[in-house]
C-alpha positions in Angstrom: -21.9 17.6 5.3 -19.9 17.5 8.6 -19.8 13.6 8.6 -18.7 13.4 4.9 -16.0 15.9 5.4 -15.3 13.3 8.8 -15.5 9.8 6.9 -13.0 11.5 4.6 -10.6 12.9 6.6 -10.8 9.2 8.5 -9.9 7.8 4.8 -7.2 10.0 4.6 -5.9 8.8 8.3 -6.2 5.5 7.3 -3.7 5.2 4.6 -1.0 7.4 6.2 -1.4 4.9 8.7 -1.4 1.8 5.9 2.2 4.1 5.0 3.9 4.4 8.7 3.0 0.9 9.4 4.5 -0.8 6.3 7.5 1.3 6.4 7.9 0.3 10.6 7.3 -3.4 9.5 4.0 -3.3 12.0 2.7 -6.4 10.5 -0.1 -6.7 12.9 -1.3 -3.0 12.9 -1.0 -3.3 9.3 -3.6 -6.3 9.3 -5.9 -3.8 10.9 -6.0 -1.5 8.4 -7.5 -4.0 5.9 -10.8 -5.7 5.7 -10.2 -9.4 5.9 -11.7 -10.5 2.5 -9.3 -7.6 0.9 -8.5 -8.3 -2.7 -5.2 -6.6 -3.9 -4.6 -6.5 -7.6 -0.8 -6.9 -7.0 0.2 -8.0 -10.7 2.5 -4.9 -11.8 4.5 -5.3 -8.6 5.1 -10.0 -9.8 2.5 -11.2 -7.5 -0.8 -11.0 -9.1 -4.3 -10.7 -7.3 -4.1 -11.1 -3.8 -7.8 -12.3 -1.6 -7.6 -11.8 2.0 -5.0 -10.7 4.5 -4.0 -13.7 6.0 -2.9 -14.2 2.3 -1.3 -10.6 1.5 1.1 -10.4 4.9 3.3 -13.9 4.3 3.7 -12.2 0.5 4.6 -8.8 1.9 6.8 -10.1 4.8 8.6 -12.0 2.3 8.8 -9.4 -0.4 10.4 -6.2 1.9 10.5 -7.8 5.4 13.9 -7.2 5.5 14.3 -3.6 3.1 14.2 -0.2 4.0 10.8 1.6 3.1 9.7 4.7 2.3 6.1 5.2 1.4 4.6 8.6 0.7 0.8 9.2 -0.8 -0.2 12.2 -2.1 -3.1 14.5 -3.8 -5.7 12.3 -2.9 -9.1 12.0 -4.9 -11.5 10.3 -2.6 -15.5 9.5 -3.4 -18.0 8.9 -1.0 -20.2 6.5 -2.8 -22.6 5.4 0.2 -22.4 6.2 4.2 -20.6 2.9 4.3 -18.2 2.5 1.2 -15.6 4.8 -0.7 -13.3 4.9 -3.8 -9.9 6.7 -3.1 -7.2 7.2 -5.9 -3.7 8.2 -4.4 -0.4 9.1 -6.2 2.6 7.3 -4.5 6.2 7.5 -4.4 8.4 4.7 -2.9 12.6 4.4 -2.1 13.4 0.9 -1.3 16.7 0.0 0.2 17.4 -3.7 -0.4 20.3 -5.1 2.6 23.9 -6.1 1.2 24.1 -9.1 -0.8 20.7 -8.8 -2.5 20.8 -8.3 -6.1 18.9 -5.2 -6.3 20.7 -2.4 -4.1 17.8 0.5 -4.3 14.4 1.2 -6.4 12.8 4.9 -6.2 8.9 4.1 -8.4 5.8 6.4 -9.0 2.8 5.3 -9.7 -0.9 5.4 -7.9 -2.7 3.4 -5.6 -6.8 2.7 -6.8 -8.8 2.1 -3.9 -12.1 1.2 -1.8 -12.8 1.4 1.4 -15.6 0.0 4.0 -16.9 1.4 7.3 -17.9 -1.4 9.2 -18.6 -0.7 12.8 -17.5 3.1 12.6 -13.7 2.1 11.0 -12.9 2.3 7.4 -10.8 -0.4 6.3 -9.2 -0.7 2.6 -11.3 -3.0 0.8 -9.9 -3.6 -2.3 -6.5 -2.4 -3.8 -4.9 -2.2 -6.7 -1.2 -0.7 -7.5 0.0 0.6 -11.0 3.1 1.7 -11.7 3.8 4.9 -14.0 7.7 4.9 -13.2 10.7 3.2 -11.4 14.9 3.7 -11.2 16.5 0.9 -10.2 20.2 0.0 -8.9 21.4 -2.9 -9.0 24.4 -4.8 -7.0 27.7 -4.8 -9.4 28.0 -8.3 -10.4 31.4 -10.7 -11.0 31.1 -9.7 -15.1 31.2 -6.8 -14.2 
C-alpha cells in the first residue's frame, strides 16, 4: 500500500515538474521527464501525433520558445495498472503571452491532459500523451483593417 501511495505521489511530482519546466523553457530537463519512444497525440493543438522526443522538442521550441507560459494541472485521477506502468488524467489550464509583433497577443484554454506513465529503473516517465481541449479565449494583435 505504502509503495502505491509512493509511485503515485512520484506521478504527481513528475508532471508539476513536466509544468515548471515548460513554462522556464528547460528544454533539456524537460527531455527527462519523457520516455524517449513517447507518442503525443498533439492534433487539437495543429500538430498531430508526435513519436519520440527528439521529435516533440524542435515542435515545442518552435511553437512557444519564445511566449510566456503558464501551465497549471489539477484534480488528478491517476491508475496504477502494474508496479511498472500508469494512466493519469489531469485537468489543465494554460495563459499564453505571444511577444509584440505576433499575430496572436494572448490565449487562456482548458482542457485535460490523458496520460501513461512508465517506471523504468525506479523513475516514472510520461509515456504517452494526449491533449484535448474543452475551451480557449483568444486575443488577437489589432490588424491594418482594423
Amino acid at each position: 500500500m505504502a509503495e502505491a501511495h509512493d509511485d503515485i505521489e512520484a506521478i504527481k511530482q513528475l508532471k508539476a515538474r513536466y509544468f515548471r519546466l515548460m513554462d522556464t523553457k528547460d528544454w533539456d530537463g524537460l527531455a527527462g521527464v519523457f520516455t524517449p519512444d513517447v507518442h503525443l497525440d498533439m492534433t487539437g493543438e495543429g500538430a498531430g501525433e508526435i513519436d519520440t522526443v527528439e521529435t516533440y522538442l524542435p515542435f515545442l521550441i518552435s511553437n512557444i520558445g519564445e511566449v510566456t507560459t503558464v501551465h497549471h494541472g489539477h484534480m488528478p485521477e491517476i491508475e496504477l495498472t502494474s508496479p511498472t506502468t500508469a494512466t493519469g488524467i489531469w485537468a489543465m489550464e494554460d495563459e499564453l503571452w505571444w511577444p509584440e509583433g505576433s499575430p496572436i497577443r494572448y490565449m487562456h484554454g482548458y482542457g485535460h491532459y490523458h496520460e501513461t506513465y512508465r517506471k523504468d529503473e525506479g523513475t516514472w516517465r510520461i509515456a504517452t500523451l494526449t491533449l484535448t481541449r474543452l475551451h480557449r479565449i483568444f486575443e488577437f494583435a489589432p490588424t491594418d483593417d482594423a
